[in-house]
VMD Tcl script that builds the backbone (N, CA, C; Angstrom):
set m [mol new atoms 204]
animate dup $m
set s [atomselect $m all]
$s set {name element resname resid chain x y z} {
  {N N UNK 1 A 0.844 -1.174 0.000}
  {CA C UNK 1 A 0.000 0.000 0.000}
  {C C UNK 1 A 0.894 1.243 0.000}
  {N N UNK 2 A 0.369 1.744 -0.763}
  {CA C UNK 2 A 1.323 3.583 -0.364}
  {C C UNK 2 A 0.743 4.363 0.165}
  {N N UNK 3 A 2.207 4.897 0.825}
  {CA C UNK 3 A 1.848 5.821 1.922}
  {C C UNK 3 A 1.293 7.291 1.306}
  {N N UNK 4 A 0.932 7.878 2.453}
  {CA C UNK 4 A 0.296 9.679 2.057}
  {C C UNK 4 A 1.321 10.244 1.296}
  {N N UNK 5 A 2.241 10.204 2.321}
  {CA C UNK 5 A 3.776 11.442 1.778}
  {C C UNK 5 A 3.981 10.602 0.177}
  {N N UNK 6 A 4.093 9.386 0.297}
  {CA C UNK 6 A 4.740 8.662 -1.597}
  {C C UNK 6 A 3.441 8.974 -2.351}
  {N N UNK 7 A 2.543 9.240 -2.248}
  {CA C UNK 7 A 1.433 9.290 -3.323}
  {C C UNK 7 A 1.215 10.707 -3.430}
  {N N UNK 8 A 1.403 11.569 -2.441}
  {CA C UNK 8 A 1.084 13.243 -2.479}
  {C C UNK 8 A 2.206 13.540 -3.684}
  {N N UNK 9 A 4.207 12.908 -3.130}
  {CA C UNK 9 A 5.055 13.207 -3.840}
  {C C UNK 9 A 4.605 12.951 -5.214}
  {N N UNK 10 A 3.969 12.356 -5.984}
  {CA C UNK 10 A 3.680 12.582 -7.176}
  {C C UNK 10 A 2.775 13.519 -7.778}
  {N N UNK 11 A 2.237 14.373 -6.829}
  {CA C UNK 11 A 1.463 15.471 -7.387}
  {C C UNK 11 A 2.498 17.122 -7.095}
  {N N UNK 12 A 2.293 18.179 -7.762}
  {CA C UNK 12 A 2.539 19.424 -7.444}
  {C C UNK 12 A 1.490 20.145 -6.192}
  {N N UNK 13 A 1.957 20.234 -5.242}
  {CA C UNK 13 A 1.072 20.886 -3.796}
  {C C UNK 13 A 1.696 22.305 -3.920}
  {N N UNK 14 A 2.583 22.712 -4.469}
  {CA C UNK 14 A 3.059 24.440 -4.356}
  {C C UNK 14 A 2.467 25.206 -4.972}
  {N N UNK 15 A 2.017 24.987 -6.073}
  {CA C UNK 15 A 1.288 26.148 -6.869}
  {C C UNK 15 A 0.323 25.788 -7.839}
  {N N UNK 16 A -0.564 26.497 -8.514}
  {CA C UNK 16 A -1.430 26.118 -8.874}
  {C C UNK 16 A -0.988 26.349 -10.730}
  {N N UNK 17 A -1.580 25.039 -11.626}
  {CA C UNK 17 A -1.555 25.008 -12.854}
  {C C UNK 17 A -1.971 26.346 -13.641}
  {N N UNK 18 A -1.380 26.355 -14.847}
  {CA C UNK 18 A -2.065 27.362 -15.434}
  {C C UNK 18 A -3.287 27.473 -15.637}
  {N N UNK 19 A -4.000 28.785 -15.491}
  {CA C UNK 19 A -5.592 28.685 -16.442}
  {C C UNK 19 A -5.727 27.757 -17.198}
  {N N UNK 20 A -6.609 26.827 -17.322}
  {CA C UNK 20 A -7.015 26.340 -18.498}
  {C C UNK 20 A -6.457 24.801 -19.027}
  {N N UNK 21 A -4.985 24.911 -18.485}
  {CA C UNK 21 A -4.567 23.429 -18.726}
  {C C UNK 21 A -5.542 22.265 -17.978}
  {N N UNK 22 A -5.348 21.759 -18.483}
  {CA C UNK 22 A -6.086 19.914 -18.370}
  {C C UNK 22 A -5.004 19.387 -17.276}
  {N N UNK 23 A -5.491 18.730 -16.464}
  {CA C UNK 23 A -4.825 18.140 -15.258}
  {C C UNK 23 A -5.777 17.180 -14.169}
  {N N UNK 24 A -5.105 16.208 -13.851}
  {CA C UNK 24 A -5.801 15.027 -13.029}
  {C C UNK 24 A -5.795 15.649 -11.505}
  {N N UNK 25 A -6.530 15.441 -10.784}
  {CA C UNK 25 A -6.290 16.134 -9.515}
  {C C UNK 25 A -6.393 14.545 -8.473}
  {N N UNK 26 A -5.715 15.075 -7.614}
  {CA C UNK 26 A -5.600 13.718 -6.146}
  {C C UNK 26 A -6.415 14.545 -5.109}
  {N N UNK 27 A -7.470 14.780 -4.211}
  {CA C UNK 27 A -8.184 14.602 -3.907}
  {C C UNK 27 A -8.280 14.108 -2.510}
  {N N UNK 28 A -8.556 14.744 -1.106}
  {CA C UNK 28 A -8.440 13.967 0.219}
  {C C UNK 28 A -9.730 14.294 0.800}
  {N N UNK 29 A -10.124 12.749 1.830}
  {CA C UNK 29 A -10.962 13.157 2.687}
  {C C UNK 29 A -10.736 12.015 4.081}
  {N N UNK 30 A -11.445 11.792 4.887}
  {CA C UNK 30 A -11.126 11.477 6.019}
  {C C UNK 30 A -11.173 10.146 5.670}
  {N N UNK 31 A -11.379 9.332 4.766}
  {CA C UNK 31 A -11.009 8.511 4.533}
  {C C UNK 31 A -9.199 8.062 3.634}
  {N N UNK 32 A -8.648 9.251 2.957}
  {CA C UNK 32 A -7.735 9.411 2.371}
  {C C UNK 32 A -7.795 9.700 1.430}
  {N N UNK 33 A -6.612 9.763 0.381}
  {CA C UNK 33 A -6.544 10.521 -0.847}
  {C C UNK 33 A -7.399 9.125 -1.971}
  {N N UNK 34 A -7.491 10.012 -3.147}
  {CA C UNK 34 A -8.372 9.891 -4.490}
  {C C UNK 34 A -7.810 10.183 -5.585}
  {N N UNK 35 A -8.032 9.832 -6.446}
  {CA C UNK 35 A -7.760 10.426 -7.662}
  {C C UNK 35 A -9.121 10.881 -8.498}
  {N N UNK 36 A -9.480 11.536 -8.926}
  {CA C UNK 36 A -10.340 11.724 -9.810}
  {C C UNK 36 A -10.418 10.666 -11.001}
  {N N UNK 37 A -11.729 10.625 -11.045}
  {CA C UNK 37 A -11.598 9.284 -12.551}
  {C C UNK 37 A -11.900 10.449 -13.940}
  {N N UNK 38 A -11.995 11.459 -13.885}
  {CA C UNK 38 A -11.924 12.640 -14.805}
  {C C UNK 38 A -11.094 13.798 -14.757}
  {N N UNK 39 A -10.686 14.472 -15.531}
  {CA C UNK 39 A -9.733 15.743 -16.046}
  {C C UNK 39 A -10.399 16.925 -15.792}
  {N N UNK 40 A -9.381 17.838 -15.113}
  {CA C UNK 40 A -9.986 18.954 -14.359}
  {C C UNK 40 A -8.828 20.135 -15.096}
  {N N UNK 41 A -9.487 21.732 -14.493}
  {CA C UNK 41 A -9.008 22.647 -15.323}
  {C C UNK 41 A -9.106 23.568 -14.180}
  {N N UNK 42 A -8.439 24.305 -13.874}
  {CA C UNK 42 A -8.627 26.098 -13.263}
  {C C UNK 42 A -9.198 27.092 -14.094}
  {N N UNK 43 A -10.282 27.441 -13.767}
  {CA C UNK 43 A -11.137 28.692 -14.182}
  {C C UNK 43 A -11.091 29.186 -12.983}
  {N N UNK 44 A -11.463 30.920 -13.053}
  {CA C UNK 44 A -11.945 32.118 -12.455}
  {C C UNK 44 A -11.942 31.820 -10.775}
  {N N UNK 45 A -10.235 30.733 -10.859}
  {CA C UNK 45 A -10.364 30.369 -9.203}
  {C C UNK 45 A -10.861 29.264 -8.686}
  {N N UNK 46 A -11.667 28.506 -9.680}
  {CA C UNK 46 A -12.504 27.190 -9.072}
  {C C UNK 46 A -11.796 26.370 -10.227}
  {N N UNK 47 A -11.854 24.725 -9.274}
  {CA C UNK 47 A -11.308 23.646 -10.075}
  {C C UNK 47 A -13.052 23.340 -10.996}
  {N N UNK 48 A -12.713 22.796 -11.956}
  {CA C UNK 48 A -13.873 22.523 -12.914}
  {C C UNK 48 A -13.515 21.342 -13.455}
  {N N UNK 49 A -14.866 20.391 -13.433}
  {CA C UNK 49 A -14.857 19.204 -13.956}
  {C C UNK 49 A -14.481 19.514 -15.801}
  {N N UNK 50 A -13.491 19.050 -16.374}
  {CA C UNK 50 A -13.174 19.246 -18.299}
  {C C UNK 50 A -14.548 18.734 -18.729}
  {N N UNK 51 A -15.666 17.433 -18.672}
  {CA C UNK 51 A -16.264 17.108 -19.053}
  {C C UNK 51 A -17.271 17.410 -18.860}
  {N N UNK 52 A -18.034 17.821 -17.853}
  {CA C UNK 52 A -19.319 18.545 -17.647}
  {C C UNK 52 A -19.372 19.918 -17.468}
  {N N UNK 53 A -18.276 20.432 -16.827}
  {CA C UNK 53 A -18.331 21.886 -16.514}
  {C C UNK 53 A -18.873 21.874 -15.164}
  {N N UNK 54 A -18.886 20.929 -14.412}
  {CA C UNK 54 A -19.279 21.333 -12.983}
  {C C UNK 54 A -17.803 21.434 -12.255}
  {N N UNK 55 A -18.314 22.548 -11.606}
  {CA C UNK 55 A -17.512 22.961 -9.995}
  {C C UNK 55 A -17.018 21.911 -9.631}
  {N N UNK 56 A -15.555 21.819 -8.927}
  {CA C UNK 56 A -15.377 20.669 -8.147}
  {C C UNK 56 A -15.370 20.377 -6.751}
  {N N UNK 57 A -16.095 20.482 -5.865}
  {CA C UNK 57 A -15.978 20.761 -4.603}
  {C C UNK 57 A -15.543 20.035 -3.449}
  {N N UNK 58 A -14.911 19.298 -4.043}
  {CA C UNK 58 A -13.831 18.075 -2.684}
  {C C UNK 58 A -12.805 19.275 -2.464}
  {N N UNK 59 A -11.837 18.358 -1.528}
  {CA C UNK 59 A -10.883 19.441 -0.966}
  {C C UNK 59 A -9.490 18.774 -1.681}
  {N N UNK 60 A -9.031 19.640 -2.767}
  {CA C UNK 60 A -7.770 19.095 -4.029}
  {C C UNK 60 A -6.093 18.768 -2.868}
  {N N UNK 61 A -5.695 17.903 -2.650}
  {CA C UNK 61 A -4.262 17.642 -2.251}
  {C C UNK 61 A -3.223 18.185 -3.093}
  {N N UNK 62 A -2.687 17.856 -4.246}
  {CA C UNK 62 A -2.285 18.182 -5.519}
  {C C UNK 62 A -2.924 18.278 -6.879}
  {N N UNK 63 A -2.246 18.331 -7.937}
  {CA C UNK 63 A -2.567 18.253 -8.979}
  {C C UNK 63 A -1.317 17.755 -9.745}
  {N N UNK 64 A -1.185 17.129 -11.013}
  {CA C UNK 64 A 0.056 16.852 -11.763}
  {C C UNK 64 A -0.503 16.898 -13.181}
  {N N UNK 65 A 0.364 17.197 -14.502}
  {CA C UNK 65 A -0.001 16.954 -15.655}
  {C C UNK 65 A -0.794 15.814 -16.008}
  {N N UNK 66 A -2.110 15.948 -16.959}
  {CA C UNK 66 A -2.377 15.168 -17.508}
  {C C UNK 66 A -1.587 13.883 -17.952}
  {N N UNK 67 A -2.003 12.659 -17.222}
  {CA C UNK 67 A -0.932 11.350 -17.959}
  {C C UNK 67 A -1.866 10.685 -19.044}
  {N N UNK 68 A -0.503 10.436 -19.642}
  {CA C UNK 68 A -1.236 9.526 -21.124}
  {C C UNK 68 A -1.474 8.170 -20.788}
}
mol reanalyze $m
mol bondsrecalc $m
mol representation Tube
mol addrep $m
C-alpha cells in the first residue's frame, strides 16, 4: 500500500496550474486521498470538472499533468 507522503510526492502541492490546462487532480478526505476518474481545469479560481463543466468541490491535495 502507499503511503500519504509517496502518493502526495507525485502530485505538485506548491502552486497552482495554469488557467485552463487539463490536469488530473488527487483529492483527500477522512477517509484518504483519491484520484479523480476525470480531467480537471482552473477557471476564475474554481477547479472545474473538463467534461461537464461542474464545480469541483472536494478538498484538491495536488494536482500533476495530464498522464497519457
Amino acid at each position: 500500500m502507499t503511503s500519504l507522503s509517496e502518493r502526495i510526492a507525485e502530485f505538485v502541492v506548491d502552486r497552482l496550474p495554469d488557467d485552463e490546462a487539463t490536469v488530473e487532480l488527487l483529492c483527500i478526505d477522512h477517509n484518504g486521498t483519491y484520484l479523480l476518474p476525470f480531467l480537471c481545469r482552473r477557471s476564475a479560481g474554481d477547479w472545474i470538472n473538463t467534461r461537464t463543466g461542474e464545480r469541483i468541490l472536494a478538498d484538491v491535495a495536488g494536482w500533476r499533468p495530464r498522464q497519457r
